[in-house]
N, C-alpha and C positions, 0 to 999 in steps of 0.2 A: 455580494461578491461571488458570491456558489451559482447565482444564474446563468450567468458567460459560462460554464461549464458544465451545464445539464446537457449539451448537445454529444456530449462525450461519453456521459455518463452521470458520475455525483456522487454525494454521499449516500451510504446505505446503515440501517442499524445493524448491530452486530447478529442478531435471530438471522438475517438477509445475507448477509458478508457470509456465516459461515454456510449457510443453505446450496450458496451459489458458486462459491470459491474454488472445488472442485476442477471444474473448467477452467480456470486461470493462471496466470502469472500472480501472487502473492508475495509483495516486498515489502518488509518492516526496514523504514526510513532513520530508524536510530543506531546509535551508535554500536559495536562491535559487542561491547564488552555489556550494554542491558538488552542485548539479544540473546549471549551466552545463558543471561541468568534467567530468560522464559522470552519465547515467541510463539508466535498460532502457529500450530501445526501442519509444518508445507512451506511457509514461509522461507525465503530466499534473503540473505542479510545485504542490505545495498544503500550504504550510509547516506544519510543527507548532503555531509560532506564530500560525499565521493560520489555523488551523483552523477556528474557531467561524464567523469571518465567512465562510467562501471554501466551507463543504460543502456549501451550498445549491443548488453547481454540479453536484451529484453526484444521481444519476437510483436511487432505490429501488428499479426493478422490473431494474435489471441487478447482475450480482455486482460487488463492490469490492475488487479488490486493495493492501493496502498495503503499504508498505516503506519503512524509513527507513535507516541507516547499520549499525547491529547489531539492529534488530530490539525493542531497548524501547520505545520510542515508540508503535511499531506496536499494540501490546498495548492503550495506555490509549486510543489512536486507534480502535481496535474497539469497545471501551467505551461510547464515545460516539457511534460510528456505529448501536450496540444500540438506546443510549438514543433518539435519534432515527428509529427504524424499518427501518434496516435491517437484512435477515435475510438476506445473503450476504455475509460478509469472511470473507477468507483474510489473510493476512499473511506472507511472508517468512521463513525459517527466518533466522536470522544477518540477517539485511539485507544489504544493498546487497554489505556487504564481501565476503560470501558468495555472491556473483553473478559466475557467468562466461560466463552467456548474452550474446547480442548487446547492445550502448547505444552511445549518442549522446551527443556533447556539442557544444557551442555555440561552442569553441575550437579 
């Protein structure tokens, strides 16, 4: 399923995701309240659930990182970032849980 989506971009391991992130838009696809409790640092909070209405925040001509808890989300999230034009997502190996780079949380 990840090959239809190499032309965009892909998965990346997290050593890579955070090397490169810098440059990007960075959006943790889970919910409000386990972003509160820790996210990568930089990350923009833009629920799974609230997708559709909140991606309009999101700039086409810069790359898109995403990441959600393990990493499936992510996948149908690219999907739809295809379908509406844009042509740089990366996504997160494992998600979040697989993240041991630097993050922030709210508590």
């Amino acid at each position: 399923m990840t090959k239809r989506y190499k032309s965009v971009g892909g998965e990346i391991d997290p050593e890579q995701f955070e090397t490169t992130m810098r440059k990007a838009q960075v959006v943790d696809l889970r919910e409000a309240t386990d972003f509160d409790k820790g996210h990568i640092l930089g990350a923009r909070n833009v629920p799974y659930t609230q997708f559709k209405e909140r991606v309009g925040g999101l700039r086409k001509d810069m790359p898109v990182y995403i990441y959600d808890a393990t990493g499936a989300l992510s996948l149908r999230a690219a999907g739809k970032l295809k379908k509406l034009g844009f042509d740089k997502i990366y996504w997160l190996k494992n998600g979040f849980d697989n993240w041991s780079g630097k993050t922030k949380s709210r508590h």
